[in-house]
N, C-alpha and C positions, 0 to 999 in steps of 0.2 A: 770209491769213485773220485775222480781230479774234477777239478774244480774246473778246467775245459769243456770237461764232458758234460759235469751236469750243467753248465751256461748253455752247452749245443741242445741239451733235452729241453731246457727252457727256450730256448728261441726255437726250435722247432715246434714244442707246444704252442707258444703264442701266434706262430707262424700258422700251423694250422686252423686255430680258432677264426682266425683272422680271416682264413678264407673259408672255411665252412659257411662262415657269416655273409662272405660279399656272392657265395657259388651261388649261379640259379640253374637248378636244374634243368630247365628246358635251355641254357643255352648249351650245357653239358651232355646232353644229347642231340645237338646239330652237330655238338663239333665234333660226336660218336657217327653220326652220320655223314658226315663229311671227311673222316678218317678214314672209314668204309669204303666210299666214295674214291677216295685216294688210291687204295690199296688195287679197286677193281679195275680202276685204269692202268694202275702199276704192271696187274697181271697181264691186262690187254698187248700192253707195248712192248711186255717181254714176249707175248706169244708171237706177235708181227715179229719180231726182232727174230727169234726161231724160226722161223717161215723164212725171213726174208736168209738167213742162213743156209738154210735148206733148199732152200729153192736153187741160190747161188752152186750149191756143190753138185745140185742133178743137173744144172747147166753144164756144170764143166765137166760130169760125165760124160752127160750127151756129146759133148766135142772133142772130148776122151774116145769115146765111142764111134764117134766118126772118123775119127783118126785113123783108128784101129782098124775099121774094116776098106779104109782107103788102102792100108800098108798090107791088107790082107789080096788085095784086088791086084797093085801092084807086084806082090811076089807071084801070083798066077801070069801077071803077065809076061813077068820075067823067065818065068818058065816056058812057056808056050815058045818064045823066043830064043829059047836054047841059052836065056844068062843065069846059068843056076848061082852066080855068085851075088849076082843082082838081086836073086830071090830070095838068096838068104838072109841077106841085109834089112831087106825089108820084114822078115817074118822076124827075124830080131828085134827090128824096131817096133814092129805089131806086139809082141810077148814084153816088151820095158811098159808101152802100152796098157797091157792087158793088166801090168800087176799095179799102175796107178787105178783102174775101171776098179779094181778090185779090192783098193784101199781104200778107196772113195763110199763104197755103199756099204758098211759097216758105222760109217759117218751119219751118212743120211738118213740110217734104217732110227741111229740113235737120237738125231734131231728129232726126225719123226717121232717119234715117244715122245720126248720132250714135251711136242707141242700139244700131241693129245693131253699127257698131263696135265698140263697148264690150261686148256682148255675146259677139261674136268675140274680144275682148281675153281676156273672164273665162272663155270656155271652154278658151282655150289656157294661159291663165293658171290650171285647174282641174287639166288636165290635167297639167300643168308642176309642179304641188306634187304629185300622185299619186303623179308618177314620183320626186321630192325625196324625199316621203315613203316609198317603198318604200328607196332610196337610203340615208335616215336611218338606217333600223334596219339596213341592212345594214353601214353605217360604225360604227353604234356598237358592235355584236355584234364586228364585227372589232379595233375600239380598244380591249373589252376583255377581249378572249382574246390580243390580242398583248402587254397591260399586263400580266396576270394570269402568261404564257409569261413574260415579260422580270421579274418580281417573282421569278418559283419560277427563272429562270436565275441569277439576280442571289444569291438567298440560298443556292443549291445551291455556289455559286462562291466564297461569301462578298463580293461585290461592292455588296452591299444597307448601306445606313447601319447597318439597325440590329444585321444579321449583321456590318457592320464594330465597332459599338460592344460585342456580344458576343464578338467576338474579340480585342478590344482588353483586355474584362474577365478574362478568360481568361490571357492575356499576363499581367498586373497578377496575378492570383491566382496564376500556376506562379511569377513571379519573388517572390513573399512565399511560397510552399512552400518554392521554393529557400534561400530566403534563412534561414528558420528553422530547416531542415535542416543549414543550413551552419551556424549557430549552435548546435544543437542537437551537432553535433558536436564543437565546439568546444568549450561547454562540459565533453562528456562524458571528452576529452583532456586539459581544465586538471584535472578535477576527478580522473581517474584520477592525472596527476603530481601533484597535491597541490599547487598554483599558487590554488586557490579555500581552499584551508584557510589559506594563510598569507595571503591578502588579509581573509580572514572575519574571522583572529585578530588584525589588526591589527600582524603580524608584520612584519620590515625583510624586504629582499633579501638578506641577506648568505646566503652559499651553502652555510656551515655549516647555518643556522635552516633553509633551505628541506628540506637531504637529512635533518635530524631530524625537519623535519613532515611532508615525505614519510613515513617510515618509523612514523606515525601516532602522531607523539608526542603525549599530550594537552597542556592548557593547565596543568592539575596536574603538571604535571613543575618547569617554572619554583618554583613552591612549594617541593615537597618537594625542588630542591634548595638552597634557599636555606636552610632550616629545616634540611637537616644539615649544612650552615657553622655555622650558628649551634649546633646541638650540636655539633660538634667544636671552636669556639670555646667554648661554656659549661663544655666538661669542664677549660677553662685557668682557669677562671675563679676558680674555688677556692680553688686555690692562691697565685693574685693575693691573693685577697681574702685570705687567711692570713697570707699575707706583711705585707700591710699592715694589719692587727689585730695582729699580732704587736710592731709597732714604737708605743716608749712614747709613750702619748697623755697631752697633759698634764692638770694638775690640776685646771684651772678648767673642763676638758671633761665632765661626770660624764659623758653619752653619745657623742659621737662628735666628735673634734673637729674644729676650724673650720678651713675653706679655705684660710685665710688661711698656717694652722701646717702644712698639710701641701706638702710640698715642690712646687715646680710641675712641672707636666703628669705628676704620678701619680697625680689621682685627677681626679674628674669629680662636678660636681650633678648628680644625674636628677629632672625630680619627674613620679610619675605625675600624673596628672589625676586631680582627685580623692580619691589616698589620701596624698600628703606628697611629703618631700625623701630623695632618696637618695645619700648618698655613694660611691660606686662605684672601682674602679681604673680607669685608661684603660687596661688590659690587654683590657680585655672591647670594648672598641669594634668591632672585627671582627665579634663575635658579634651586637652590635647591629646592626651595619651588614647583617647578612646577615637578620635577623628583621626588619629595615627594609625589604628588598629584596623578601623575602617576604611583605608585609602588602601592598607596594605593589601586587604581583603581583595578592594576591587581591582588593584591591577593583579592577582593575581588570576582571578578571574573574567580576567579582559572588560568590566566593566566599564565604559566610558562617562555611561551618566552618572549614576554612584561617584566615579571618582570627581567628577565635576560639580556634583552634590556638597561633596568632603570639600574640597578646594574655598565651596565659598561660603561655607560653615566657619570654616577656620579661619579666614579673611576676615570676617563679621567679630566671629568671636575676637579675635588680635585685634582688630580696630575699635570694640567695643570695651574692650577692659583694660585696656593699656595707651599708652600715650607716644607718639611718635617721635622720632628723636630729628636732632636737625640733621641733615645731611653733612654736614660738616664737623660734626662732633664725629672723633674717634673713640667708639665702642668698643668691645670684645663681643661677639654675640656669642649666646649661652644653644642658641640652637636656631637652624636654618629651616624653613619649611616651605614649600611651594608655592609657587603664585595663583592667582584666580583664574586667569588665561591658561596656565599650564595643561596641555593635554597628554591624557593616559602615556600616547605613544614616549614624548617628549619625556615623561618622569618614569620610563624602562628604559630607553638612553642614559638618563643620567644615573639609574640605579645599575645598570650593567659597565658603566664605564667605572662607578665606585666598586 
């Protein structure tokens, strides 16, 4: 078989399915019934059309016929009168006459058939849509109460498109219940073990931090223990700073002297921001480091007061173990640190600009 033909087997296949599918029956029988329909008027108009044939050719007998018996009347008269030449003309003319009269009803006799036929045609043919027509509505009554039956089996079963596409929806909404239930629980497990508090706070894993914030440590604990290093570092700090006040400062120094004189890594420049230079001991660096620890703490925890805590912790501490330089002495400072006025927002500007 070519490769034509079986393309034509295939689009005539899918051709067909295609309308098997869109055919409805009952309009497939109107339009059997109105084909019928067609047909019986068909016959109607040929039967008039026979008729009115028919009819035409006994007219023109009849005037055939009259003709005939005028041409018959005139040659008697012509006789009576002594014109036998007259007479014969005429009876001539009556016999050309006679043999149209007599062509003509061989005509008529077959139209006449005709028409009975046709009439036999259209009666059986009346008859025959009567019975179609009672037939119709009883094919259609039936096509669709068994449509109507096979709709309510079909969605009773779930078997129906759209009782399929309702269960389908159905499926799709219990498995997002399920699915949010399960989440739902899950979070309510992390959030009982304390697993959403240390992701919230930006906390590590390590398994110390996790069983303190389980045990509902707040974010102010980091703070306040940084801030008592640094007080148990500031109460050392005194005495540093004693010690090294105590030792002869020279001459040329009327206030505190220069870096340069005091022996290395025992003292340190601080300068606050803002308010000068401090000359410090490096005893106190611990204490720094732990008010360092806890500023860091509170900004990142948006702490305001905390870090305004820290701010004048460290002020105290610098201004208490260390000695202020002149303002006109050029320093090098060893490390910069905040002011006491300085607030949260103001030292996350300057630590985003660095």
């Amino acid at each position: 078989m070519s490769v034509f033909k079986r393309l034509s087997q295939v689009f005539q296949q899918k051709t067909n399915a295609a309308l098997n599918k869109v055919e409805d029956p009952t309009q497939a029988l109107d339009l059997s019934y109105q084909k019928m329909m067609e047909n019986l008027q068909q016959v109607r108009r040929s039967i008039a059309d026979v008729l009115t044939s028919q009819k035409r050719l006994e007219a023109q007998k009849a005037q055939l016929q009259s003709q005939y018996d005028k041409l018959q009347g005139q040659a008697r008269q012509a006789l009576q009168q002594g014109q036998e030449d007259l007479a014969r003309t005429a009876l001539e003319r009556a016999q050309g006459v006679k043999g149209q009269i007599d062509a003509l009803a061989p005509q008529i006799d077959q139209l006449r058939t005709q028409e009975e036929s046709l009439e036999d045609t259209g009666r059986k043919l009346q008859a025959k849509l009567e019975v179609f027509r009672t037939q119709r509505e009883t094919m259609k009554a039936q096509y669709t109460a068994a449509k109507a039956s096979t709709e309510a089996v079909e969605n009773l079963s779930g078997l129906s498109e759209h009782m399929t596409d309702v269960n389908m929806m159905m499926d799709r909404a219990q498995d997002k219940i399920t699915q949010l239930q399960a989440r739902a629980a899950a979070v309510g497990e992390l959030s009982d073990s304390g697993v959403l508090d240390s992701l919230t706070m930006g906390g590590t894993s390590d398994d110390i931090e996790t069983q303190l914030r389980a045990g509902q440590t707040q974010p102010s604990v980091d703070y306040e223990l940084e801030a008592m290093k640094a007080e148990l570092n500031a109460g050392k700090a005194p005495q540093a700073a004693a010690e090294i006040a105590a030792a002869p400062a020279p001459a040329e120094a009327p206030v505190a002297a220069p870096a340069a004189a005091a022996p290395a890594g025992d003292t340190m420049v601080i300068r606050i921001a803002g308010e000068g230079l401090y000359r410090v001991p490096t005893s106190i660096k611990p204490a720094l480091d732990a008010l360092d620890s806890a500023m860091d703490t509170a900004i990142e925890h948006n702490e305001a007061k905390s870090f305004s805590t820290c701010t004048a912790q460290l002020a105290n501490l610098i201004a208490t173990s260390g000695t202020k330089l002149d303002e006109n002495e050029i320093v090098k400072s060893d490390l910069v640190v905040p002011s006491q006025d300085m607030t949260i927002d103001e030292a996350k500007q300057l630590l985003a600009a660095d």
